[in-house]
C-alpha positions as CSV (number, residue, x, y, z in Angstrom):
1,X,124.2,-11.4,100.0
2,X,123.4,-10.1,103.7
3,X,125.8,-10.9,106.7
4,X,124.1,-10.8,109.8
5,X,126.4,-10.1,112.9
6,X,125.4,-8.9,116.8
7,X,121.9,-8.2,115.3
8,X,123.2,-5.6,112.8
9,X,122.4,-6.1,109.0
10,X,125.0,-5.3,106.5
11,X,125.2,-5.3,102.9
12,X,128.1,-6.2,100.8
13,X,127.8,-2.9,98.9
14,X,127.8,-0.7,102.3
15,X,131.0,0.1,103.5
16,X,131.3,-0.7,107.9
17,X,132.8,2.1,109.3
18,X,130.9,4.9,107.4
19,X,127.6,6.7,109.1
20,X,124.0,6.7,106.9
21,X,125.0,10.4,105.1
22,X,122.7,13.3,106.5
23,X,121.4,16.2,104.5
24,X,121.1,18.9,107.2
25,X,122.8,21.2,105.0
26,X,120.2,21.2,102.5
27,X,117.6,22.9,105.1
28,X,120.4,25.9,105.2
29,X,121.4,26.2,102.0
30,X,117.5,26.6,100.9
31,X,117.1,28.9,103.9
32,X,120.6,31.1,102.5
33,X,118.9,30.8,98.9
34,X,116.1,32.4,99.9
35,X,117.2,34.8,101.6
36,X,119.4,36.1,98.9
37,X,116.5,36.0,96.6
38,X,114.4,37.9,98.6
39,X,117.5,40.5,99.4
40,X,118.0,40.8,95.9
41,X,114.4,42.0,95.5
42,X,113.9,43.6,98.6
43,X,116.9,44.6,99.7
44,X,118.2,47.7,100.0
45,X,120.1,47.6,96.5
46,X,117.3,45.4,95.3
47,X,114.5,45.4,92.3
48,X,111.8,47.1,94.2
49,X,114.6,50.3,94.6
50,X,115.7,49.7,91.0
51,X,112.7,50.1,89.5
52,X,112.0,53.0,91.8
53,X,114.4,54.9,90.6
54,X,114.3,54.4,86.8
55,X,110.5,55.8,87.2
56,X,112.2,59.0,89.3
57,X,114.6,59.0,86.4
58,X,111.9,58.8,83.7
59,X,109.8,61.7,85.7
60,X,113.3,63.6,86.1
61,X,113.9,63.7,82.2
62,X,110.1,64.2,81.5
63,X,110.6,67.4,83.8
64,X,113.4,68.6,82.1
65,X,112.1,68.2,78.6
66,X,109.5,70.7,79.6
67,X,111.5,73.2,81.3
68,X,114.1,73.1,78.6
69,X,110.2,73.8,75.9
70,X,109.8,76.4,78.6
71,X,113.1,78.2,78.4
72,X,113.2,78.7,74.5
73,X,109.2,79.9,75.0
74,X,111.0,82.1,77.2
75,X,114.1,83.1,75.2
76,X,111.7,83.6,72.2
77,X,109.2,86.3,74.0
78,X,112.5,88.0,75.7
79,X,113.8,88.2,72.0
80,X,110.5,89.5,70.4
81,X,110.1,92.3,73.7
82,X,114.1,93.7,72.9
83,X,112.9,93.8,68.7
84,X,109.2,93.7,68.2
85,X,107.5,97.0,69.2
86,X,103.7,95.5,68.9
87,X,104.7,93.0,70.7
88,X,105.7,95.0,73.6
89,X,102.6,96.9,73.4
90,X,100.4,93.1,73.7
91,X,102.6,92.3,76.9
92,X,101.7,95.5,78.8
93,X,98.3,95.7,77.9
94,X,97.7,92.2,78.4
95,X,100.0,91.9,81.8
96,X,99.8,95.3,83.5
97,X,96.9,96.1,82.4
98,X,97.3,99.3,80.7
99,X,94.9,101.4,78.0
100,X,95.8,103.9,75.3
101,X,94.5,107.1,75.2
102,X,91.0,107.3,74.6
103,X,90.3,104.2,75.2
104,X,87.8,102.4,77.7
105,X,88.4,98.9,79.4
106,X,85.6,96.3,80.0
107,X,86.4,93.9,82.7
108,X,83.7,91.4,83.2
109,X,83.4,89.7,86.7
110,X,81.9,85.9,86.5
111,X,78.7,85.9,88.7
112,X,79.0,83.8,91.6
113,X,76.1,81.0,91.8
């Protein structure tokens, strides 16, 4: 059942006094929710920078695995020079260049082309 009064239309199921609801908000709320998503991936704490650092992270530890094979190649030739007398003997031949009596050195010199 419709009532018409002064030209306005009203329904029975509408109540008088209370404005058609607007959803203005909505456009903002969108607007915040994206922009929270897109800090949360861009931002400066976001998934871009996290990811970012677990590869520096991964590369840091990859680093550090080597230096540590490194370090005991190391410890183990500074162990062998203080015990093994060949072995000193191969390190200054090899590194200073040095001959025994008697001996002659070849060094060959790559041609350039």
């Amino acid at each position: 059942m419709v009532r018409k009064s002064s030209g306005r239309t009203y329904s029975p199921n509408k109540r008088h006094n209370q404005p058609e609801p607007r959803f203005r908000l909505t456009p903002f709320l969108m607007a915040a929710f994206i922009f929270l998503l897109l800090w949360d991936v861009a931002g400066p704490y976001g998934a871009w920078k996290y990811h970012r650092l677990v590869k520096e992270r991964d590369h840091a530890i990859a680093a550090n695995i080597e230096k540590a094979k490194e370090n005991q190649r190391l410890a183990d030739d500074l162990e062998r020079l203080s015990k093994d007398r060949a072995f000193q003997e191969e390190m200054v031949r090899r590194r200073l260049g040095w001959v025994k009596k008697g001996e002659i050195l070849y060094r060959f010199i790559p041609s350039r082309r």
